[in-house]
N, CA, C and O atoms as a GROMACS GRO file, in nm:
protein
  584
    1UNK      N    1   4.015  -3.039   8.104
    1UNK     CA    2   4.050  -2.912   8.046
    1UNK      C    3   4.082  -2.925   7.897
    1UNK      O    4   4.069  -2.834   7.814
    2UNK      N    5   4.130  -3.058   7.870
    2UNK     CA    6   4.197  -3.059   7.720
    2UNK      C    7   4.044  -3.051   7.640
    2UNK      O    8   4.013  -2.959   7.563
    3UNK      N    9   3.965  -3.158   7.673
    3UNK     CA   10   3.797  -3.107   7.592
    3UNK      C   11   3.805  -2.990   7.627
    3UNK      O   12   3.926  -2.984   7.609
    4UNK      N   13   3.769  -2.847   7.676
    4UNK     CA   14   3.726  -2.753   7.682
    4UNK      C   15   3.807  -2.672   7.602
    4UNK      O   16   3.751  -2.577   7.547
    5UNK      N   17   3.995  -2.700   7.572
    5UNK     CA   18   3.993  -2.650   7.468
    5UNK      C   19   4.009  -2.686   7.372
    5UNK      O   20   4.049  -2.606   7.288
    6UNK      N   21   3.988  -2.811   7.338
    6UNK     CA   22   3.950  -2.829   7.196
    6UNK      C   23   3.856  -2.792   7.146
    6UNK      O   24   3.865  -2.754   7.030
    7UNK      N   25   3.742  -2.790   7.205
    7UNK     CA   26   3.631  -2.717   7.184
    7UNK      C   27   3.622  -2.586   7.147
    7UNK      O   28   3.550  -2.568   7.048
    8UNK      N   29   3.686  -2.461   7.210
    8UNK     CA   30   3.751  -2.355   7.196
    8UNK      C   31   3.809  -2.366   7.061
    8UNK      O   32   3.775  -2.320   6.952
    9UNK      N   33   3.892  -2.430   7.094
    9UNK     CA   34   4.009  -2.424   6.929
    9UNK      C   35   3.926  -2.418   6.791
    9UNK      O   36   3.939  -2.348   6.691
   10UNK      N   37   3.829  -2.527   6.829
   10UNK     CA   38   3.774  -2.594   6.662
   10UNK      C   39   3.612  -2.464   6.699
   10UNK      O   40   3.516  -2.459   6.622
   11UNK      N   41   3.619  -2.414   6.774
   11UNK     CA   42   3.509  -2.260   6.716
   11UNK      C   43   3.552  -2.130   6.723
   11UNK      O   44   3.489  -2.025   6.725
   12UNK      N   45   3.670  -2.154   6.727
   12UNK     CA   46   3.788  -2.033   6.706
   12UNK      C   47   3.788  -2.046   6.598
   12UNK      O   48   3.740  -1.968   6.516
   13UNK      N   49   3.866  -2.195   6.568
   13UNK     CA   50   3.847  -2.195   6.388
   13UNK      C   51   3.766  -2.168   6.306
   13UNK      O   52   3.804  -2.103   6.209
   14UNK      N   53   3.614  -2.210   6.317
   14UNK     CA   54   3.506  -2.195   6.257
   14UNK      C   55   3.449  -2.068   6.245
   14UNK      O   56   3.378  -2.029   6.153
   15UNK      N   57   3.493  -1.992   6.368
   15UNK     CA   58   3.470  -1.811   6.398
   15UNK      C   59   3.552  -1.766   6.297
   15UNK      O   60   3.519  -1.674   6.223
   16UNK      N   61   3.670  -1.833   6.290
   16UNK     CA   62   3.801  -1.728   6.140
   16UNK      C   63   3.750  -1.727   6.036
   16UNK      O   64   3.734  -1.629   5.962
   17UNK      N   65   3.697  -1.910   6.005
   17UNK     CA   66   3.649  -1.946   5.853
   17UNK      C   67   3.540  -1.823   5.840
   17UNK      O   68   3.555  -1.737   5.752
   18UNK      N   69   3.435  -1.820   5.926
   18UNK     CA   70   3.305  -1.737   5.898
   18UNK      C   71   3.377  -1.566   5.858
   18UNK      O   72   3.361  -1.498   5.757
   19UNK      N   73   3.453  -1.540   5.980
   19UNK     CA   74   3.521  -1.414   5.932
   19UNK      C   75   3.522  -1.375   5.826
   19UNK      O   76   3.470  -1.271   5.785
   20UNK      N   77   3.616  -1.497   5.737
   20UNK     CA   78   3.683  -1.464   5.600
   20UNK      C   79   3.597  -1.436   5.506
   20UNK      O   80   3.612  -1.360   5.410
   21UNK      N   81   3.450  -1.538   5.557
   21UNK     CA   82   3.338  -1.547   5.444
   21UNK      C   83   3.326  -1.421   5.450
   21UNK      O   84   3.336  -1.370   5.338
   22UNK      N   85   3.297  -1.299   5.588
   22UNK     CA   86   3.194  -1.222   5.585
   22UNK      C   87   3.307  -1.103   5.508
   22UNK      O   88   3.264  -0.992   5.478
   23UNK      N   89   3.483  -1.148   5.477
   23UNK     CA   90   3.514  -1.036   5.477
   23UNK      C   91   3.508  -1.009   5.274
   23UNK      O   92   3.495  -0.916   5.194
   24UNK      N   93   3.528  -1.164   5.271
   24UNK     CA   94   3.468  -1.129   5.104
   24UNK      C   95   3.343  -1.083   5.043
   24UNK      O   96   3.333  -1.014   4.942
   25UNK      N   97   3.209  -1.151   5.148
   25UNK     CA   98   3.099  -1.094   5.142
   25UNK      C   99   3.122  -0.924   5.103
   25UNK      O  100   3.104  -0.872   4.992
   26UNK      N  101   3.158  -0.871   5.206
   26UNK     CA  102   3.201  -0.734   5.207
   26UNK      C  103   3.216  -0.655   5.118
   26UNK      O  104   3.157  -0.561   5.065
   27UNK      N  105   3.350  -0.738   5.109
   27UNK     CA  106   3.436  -0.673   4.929
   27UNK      C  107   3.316  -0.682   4.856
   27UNK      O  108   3.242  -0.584   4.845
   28UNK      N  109   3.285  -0.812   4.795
   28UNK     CA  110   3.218  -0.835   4.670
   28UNK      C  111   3.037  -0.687   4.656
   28UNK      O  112   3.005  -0.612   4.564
   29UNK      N  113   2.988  -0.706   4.758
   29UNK     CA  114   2.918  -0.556   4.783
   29UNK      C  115   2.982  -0.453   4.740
   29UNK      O  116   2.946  -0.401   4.634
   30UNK      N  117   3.114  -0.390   4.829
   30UNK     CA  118   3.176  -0.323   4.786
   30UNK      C  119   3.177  -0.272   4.643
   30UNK      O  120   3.136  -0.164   4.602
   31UNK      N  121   3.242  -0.390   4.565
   31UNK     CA  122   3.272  -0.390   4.432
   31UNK      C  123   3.141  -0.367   4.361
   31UNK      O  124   3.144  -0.296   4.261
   32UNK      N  125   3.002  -0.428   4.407
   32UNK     CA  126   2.909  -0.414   4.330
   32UNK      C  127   2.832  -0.277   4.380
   32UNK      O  128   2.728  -0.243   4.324
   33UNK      N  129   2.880  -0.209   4.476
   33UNK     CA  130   2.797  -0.118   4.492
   33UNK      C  131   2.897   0.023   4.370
   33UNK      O  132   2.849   0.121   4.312
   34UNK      N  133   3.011  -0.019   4.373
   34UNK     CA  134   3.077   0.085   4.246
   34UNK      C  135   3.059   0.063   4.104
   34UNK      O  136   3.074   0.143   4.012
   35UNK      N  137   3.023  -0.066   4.101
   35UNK     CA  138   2.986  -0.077   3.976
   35UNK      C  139   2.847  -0.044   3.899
   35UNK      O  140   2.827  -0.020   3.780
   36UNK      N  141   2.735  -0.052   4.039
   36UNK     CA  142   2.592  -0.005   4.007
   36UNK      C  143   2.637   0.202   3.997
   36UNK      O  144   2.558   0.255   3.919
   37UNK      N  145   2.694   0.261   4.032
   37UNK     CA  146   2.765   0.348   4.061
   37UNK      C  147   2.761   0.443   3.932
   37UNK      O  148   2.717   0.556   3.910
   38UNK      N  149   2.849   0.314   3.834
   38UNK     CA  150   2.913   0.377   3.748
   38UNK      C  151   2.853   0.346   3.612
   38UNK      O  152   2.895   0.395   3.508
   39UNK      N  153   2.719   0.233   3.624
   39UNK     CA  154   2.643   0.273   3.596
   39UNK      C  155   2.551   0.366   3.557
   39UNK      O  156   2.522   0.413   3.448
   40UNK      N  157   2.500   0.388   3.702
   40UNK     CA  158   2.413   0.487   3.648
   40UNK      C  159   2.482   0.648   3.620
   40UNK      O  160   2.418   0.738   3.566
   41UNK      N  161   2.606   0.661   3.663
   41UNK     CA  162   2.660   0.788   3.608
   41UNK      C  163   2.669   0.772   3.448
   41UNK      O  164   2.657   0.878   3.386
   42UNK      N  165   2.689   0.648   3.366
   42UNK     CA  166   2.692   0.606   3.229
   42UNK      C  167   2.539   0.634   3.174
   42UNK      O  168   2.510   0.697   3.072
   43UNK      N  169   2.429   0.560   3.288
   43UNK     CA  170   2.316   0.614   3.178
   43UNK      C  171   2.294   0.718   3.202
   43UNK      O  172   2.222   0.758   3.110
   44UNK      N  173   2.317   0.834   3.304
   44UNK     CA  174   2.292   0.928   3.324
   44UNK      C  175   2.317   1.015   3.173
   44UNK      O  176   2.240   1.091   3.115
   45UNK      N  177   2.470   0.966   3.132
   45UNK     CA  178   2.524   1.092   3.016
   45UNK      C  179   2.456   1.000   2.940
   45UNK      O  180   2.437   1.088   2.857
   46UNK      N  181   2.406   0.912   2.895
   46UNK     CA  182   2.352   0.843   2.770
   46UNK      C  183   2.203   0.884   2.732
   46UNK      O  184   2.150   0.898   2.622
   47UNK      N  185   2.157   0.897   2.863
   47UNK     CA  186   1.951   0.956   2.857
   47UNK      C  187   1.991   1.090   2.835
   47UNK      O  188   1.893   1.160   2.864
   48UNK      N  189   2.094   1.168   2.795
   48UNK     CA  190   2.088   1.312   2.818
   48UNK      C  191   2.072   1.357   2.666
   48UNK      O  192   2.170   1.354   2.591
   49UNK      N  193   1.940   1.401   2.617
   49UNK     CA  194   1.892   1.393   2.485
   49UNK      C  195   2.007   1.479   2.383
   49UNK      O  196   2.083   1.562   2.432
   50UNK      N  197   2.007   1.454   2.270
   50UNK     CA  198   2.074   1.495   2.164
   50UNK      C  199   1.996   1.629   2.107
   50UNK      O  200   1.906   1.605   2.027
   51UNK      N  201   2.017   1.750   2.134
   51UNK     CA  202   1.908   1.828   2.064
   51UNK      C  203   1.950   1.905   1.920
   51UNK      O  204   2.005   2.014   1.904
   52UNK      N  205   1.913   1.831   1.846
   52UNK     CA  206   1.914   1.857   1.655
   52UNK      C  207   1.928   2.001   1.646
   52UNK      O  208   1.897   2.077   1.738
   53UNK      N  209   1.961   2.025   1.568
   53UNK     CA  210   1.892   2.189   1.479
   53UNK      C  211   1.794   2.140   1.375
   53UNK      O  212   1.736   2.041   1.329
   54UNK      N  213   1.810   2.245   1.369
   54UNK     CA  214   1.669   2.273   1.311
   54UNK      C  215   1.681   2.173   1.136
   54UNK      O  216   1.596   2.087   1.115
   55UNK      N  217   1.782   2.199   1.037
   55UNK     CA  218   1.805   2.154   0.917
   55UNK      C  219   1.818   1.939   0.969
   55UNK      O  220   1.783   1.847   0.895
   56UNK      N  221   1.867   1.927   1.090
   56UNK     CA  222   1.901   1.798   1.146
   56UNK      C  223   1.756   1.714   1.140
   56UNK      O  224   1.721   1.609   1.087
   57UNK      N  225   1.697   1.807   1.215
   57UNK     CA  226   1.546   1.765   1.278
   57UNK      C  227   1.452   1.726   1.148
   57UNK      O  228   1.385   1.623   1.136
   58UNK      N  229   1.463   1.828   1.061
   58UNK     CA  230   1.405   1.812   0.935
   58UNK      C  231   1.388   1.684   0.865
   58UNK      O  232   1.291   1.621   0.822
   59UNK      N  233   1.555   1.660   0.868
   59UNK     CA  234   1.617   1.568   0.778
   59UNK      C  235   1.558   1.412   0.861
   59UNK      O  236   1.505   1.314   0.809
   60UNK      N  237   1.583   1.431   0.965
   60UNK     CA  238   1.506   1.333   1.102
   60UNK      C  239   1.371   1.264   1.024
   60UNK      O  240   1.340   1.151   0.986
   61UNK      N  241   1.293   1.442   1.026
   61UNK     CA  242   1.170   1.366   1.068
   61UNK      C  243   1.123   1.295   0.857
   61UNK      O  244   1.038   1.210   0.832
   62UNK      N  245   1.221   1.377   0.739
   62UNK     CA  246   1.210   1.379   0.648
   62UNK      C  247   1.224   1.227   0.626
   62UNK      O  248   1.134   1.167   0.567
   63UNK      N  249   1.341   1.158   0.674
   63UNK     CA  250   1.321   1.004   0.654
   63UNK      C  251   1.239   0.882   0.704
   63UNK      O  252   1.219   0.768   0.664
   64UNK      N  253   1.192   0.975   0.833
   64UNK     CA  254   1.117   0.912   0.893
   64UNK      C  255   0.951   0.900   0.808
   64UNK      O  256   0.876   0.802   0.809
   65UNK      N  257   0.934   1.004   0.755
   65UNK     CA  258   0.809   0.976   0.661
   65UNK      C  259   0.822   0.908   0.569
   65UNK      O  260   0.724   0.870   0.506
   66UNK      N  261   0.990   0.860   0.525
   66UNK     CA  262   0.978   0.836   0.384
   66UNK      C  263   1.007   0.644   0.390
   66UNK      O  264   1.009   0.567   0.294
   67UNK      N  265   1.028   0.609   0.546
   67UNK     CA  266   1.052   0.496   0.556
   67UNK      C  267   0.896   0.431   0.687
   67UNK      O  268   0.889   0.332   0.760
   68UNK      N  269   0.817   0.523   0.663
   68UNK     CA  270   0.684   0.465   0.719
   68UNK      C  271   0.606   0.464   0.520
   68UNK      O  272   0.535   0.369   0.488
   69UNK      N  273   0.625   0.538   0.453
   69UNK     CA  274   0.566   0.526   0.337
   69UNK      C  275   0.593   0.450   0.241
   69UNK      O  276   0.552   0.445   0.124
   70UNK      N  277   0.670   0.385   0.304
   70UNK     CA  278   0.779   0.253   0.213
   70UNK      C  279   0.690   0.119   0.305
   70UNK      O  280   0.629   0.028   0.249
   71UNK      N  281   0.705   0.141   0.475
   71UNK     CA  282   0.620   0.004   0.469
   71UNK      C  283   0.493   0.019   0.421
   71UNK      O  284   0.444  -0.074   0.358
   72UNK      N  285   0.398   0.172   0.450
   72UNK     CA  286   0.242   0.137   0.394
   72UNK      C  287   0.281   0.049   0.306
   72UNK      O  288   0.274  -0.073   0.321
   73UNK      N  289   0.342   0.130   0.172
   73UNK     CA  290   0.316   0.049   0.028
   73UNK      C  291   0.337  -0.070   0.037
   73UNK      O  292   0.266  -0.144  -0.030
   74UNK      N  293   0.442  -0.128   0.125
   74UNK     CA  294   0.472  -0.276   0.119
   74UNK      C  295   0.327  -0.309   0.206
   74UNK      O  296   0.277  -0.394   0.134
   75UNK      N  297   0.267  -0.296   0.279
   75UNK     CA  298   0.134  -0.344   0.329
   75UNK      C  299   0.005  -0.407   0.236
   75UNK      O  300  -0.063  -0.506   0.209
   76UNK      N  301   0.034  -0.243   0.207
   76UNK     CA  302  -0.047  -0.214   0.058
   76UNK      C  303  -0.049  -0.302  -0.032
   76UNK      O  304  -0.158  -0.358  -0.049
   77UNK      N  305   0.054  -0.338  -0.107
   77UNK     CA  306   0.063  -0.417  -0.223
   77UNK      C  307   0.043  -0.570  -0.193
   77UNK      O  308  -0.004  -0.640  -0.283
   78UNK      N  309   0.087  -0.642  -0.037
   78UNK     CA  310   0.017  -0.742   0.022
   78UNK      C  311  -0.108  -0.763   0.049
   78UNK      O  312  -0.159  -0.874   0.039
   79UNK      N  313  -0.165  -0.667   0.083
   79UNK     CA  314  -0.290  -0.674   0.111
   79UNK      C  315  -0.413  -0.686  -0.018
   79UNK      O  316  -0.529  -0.717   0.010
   80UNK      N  317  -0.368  -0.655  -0.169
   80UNK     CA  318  -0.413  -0.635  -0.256
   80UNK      C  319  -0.476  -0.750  -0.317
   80UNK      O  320  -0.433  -0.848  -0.257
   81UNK      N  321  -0.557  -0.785  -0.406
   81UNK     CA  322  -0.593  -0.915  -0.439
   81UNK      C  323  -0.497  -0.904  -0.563
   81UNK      O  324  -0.474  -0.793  -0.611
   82UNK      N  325  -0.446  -1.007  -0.611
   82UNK     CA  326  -0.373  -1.083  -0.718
   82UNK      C  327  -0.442  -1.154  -0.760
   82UNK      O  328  -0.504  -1.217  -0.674
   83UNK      N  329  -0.476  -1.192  -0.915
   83UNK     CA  330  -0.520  -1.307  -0.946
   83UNK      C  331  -0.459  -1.404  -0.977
   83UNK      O  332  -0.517  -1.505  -1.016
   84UNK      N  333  -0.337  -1.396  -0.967
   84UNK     CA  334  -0.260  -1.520  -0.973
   84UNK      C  335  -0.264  -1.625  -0.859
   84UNK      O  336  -0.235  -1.744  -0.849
   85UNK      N  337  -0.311  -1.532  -0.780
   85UNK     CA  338  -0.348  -1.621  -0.589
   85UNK      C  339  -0.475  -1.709  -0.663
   85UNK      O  340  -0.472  -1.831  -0.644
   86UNK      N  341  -0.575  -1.660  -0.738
   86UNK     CA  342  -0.709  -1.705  -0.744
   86UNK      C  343  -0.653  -1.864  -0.806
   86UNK      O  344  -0.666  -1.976  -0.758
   87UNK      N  345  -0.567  -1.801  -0.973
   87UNK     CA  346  -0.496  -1.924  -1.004
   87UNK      C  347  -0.415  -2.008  -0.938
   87UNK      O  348  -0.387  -2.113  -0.996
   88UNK      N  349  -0.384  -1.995  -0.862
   88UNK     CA  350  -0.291  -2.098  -0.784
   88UNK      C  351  -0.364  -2.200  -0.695
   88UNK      O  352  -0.342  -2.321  -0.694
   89UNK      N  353  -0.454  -2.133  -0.618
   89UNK     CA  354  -0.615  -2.143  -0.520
   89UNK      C  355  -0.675  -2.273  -0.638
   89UNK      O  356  -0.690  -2.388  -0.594
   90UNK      N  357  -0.698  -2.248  -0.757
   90UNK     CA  358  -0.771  -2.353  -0.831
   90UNK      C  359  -0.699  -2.468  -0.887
   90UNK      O  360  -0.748  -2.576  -0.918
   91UNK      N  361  -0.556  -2.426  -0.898
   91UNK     CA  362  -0.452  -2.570  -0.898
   91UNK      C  363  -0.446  -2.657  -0.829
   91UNK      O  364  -0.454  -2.779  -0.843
   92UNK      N  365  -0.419  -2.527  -0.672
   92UNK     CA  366  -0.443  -2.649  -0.587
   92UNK      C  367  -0.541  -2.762  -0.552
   92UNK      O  368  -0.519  -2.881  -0.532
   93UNK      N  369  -0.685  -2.675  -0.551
   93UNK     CA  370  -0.809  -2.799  -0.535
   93UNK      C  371  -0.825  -2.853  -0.637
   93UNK      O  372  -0.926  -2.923  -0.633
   94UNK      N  373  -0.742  -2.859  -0.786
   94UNK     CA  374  -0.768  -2.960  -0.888
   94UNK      C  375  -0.679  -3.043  -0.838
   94UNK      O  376  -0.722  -3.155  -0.813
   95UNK      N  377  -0.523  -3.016  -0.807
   95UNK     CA  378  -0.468  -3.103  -0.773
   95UNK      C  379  -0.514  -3.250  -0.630
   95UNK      O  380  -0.506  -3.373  -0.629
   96UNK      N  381  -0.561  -3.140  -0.526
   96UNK     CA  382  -0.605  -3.243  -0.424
   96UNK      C  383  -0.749  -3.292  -0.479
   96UNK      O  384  -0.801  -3.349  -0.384
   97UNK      N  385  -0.833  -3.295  -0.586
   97UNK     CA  386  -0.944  -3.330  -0.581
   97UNK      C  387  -0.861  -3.470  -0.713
   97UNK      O  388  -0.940  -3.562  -0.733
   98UNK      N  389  -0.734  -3.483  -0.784
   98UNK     CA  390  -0.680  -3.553  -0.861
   98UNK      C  391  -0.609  -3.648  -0.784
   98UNK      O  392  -0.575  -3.757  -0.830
   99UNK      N  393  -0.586  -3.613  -0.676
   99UNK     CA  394  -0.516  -3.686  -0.540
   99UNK      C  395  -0.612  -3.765  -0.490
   99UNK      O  396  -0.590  -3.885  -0.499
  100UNK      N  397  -0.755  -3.717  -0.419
  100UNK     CA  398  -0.857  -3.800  -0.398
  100UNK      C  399  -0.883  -3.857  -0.480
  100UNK      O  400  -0.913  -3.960  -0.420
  101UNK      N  401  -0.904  -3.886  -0.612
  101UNK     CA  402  -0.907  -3.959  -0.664
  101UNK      C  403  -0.874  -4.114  -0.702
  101UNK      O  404  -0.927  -4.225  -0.708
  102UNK      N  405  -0.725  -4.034  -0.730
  102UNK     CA  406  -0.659  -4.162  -0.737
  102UNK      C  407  -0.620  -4.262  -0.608
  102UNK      O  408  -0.562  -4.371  -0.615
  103UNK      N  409  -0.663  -4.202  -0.506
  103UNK     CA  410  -0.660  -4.302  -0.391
  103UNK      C  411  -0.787  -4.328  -0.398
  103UNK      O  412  -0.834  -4.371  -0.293
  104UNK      N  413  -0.844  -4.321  -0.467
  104UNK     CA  414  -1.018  -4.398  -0.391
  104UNK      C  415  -1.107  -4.363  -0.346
  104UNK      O  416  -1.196  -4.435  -0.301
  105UNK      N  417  -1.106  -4.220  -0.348
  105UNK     CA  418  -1.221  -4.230  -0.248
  105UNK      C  419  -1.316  -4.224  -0.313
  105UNK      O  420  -1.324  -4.277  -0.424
  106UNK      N  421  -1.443  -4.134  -0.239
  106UNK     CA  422  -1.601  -4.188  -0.296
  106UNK      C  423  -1.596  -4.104  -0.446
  106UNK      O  424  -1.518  -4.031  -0.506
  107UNK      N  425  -1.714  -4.156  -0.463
  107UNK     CA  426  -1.730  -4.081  -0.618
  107UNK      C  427  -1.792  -3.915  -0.573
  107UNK      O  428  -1.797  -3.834  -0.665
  108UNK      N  429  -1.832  -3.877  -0.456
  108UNK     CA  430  -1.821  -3.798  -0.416
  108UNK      C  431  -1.721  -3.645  -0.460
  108UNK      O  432  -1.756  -3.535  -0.503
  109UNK      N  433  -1.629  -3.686  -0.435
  109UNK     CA  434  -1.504  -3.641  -0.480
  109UNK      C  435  -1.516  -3.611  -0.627
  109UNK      O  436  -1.510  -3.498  -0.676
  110UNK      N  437  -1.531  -3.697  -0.677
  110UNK     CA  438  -1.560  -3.672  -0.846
  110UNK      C  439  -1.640  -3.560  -0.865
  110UNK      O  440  -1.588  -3.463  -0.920
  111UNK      N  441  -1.739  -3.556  -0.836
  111UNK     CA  442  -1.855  -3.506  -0.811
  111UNK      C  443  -1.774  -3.314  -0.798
  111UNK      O  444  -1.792  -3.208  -0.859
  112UNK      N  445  -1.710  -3.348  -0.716
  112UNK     CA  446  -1.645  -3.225  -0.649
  112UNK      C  447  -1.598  -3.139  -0.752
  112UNK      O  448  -1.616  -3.022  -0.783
  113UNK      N  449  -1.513  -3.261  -0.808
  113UNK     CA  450  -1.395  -3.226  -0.940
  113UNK      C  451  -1.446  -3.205  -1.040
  113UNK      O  452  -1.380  -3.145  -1.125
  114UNK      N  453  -1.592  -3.249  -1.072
  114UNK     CA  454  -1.656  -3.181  -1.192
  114UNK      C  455  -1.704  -3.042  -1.136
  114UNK      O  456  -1.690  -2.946  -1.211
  115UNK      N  457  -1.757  -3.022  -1.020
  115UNK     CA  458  -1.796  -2.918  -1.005
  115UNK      C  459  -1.657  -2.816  -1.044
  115UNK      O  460  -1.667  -2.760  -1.153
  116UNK      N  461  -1.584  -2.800  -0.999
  116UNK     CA  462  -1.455  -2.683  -0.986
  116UNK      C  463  -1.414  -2.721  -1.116
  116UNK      O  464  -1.382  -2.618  -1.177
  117UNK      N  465  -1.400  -2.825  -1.188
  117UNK     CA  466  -1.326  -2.822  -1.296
  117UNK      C  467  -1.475  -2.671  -1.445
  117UNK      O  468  -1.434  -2.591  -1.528
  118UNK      N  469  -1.595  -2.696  -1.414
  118UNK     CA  470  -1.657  -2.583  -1.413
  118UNK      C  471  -1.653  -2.446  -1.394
  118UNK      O  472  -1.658  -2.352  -1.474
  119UNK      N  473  -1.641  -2.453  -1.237
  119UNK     CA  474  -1.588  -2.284  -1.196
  119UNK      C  475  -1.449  -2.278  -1.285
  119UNK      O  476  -1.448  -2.173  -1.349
  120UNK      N  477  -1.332  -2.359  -1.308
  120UNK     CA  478  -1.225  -2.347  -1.360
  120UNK      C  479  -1.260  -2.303  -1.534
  120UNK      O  480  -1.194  -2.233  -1.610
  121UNK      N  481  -1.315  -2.333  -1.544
  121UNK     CA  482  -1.387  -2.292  -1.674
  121UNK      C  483  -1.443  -2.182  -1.727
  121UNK      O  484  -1.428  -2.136  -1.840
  122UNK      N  485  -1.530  -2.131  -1.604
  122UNK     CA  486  -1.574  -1.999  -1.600
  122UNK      C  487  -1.462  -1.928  -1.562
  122UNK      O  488  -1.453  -1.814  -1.610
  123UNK      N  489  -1.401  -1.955  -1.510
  123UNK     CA  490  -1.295  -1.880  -1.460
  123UNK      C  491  -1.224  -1.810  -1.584
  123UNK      O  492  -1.223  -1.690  -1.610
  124UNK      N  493  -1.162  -1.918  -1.659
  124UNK     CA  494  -1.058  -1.896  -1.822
  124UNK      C  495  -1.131  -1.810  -1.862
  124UNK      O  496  -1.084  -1.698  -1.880
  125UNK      N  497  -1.291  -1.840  -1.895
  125UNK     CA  498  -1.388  -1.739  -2.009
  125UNK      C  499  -1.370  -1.656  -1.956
  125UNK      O  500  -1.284  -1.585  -2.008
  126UNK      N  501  -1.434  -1.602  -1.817
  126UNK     CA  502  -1.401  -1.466  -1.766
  126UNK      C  503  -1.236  -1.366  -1.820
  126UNK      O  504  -1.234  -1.252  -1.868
  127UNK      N  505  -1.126  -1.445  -1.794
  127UNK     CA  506  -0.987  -1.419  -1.796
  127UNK      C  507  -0.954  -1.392  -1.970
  127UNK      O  508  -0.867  -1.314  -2.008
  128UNK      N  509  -1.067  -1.497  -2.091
  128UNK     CA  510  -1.099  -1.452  -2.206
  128UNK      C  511  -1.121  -1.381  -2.239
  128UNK      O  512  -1.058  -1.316  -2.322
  129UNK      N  513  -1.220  -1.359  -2.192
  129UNK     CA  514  -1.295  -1.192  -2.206
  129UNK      C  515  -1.283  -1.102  -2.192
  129UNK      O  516  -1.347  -1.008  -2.238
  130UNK      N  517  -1.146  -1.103  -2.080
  130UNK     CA  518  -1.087  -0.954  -2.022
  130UNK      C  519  -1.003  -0.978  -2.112
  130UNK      O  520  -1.053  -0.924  -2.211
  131UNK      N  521  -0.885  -1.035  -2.152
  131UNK     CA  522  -0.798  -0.986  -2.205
  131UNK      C  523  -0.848  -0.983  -2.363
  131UNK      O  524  -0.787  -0.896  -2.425
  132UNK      N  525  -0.954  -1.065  -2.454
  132UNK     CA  526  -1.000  -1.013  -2.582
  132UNK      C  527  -1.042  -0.828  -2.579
  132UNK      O  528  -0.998  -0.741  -2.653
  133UNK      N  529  -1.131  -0.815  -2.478
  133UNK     CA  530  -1.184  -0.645  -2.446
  133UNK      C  531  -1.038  -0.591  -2.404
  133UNK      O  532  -1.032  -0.471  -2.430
  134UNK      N  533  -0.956  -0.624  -2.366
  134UNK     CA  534  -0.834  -0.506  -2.312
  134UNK      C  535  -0.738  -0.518  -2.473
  134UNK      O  536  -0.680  -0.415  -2.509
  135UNK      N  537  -0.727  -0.646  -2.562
  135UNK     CA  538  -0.644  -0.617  -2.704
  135UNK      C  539  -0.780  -0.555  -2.760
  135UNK      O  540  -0.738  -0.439  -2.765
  136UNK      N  541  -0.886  -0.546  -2.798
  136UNK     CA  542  -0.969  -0.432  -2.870
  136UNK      C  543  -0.951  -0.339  -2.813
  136UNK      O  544  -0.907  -0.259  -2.896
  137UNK      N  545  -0.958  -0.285  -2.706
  137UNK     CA  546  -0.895  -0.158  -2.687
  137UNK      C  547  -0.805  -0.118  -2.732
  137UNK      O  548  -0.822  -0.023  -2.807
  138UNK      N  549  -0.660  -0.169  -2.710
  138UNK     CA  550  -0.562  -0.133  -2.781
  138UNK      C  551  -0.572  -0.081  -2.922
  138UNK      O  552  -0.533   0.028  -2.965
  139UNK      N  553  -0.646  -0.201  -2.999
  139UNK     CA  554  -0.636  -0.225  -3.160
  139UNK      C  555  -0.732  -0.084  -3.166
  139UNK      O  556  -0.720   0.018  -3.234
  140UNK      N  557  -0.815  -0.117  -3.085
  140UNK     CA  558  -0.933   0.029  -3.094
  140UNK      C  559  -0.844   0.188  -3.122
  140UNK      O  560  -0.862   0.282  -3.199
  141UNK      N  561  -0.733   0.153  -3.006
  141UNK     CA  562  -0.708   0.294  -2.953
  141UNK      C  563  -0.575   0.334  -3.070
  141UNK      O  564  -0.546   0.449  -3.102
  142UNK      N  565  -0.518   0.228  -3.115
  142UNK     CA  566  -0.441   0.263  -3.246
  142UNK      C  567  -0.481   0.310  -3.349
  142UNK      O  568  -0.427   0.400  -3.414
  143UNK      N  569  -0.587   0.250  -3.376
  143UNK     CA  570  -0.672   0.286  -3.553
  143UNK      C  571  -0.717   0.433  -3.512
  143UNK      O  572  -0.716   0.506  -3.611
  144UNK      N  573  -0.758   0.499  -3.393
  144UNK     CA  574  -0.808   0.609  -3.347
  144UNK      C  575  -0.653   0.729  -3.340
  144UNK      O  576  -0.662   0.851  -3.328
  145UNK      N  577  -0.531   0.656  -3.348
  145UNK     CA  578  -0.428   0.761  -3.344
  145UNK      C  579  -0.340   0.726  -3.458
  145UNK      O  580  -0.219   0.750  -3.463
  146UNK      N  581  -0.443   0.642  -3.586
  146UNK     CA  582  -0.366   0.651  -3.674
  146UNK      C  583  -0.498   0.742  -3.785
  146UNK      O  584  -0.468   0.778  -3.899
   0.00000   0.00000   0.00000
């Protein structure tokens, strides 16, 4: 009889332990079913739209054009060619074609560096020529308003 209730005893016990689990289980639902609760009563008043007047709405949609026309231009002015990019573009391959060089490599390379040091050339005359024709204009357009 003493095995039969020890046996008893120690799943009596194990029946309480489980109890207790299932009674926090419980709660903790509980608690989360008031908190999903109060939730959605929160987004409820939060999705509930703001409706402007009319001078509000204006003003709304007035900045809203004026801060999409602020990024175009910033697009805009990125997207633009610079010639200072072109100059920088020809530093650089003088520089790495002055780099190949001086490590060695083929005469190839040389070859390279005379070529671009050329286009770099044409390049200046071109950049000559615009800015000699843009000061005759000027000088042009003075003697004409004096």
């Amino acid at each position: 009889m003493d095995l039969i209730k020890e046996i008893n005893e120690k799943y009596q016990a194990l029946e309480a332990e489980i109890d207790k689990k299932l009674e926090k289980v419980h709660a903790e639902e509980a608690k989360l079913e008031r908190q999903n609760e109060r939730l959605a009563e929160k987004s409820a008043i939060v999705q509930s739209p703001k409706i402007l007047s009319y001078e509000e709405a204006l003003q709304r949609n007035a900045n809203t054009l004026k801060s999409l026309e602020i990024a175009k231009a910033r697009l805009r002015s990125r997207s633009t060619y610079s010639p200072v990019e072109k100059l920088l573009e020809c530093a650089l391959e003088n520089y790495k074609k002055e780099l190949a060089t001086l490590m060695g490599k083929s005469s190839q390379a040389n070859l390279d560096q005379e070529q671009q040091d050329h286009e770099e050339n044409i390049y200046e005359l071109v950049i000559q020529n615009v800015m000699e024709a843009s000061s005759a204009r000027k000088h042009g357009g003075e003697s004409q308003h004096n």
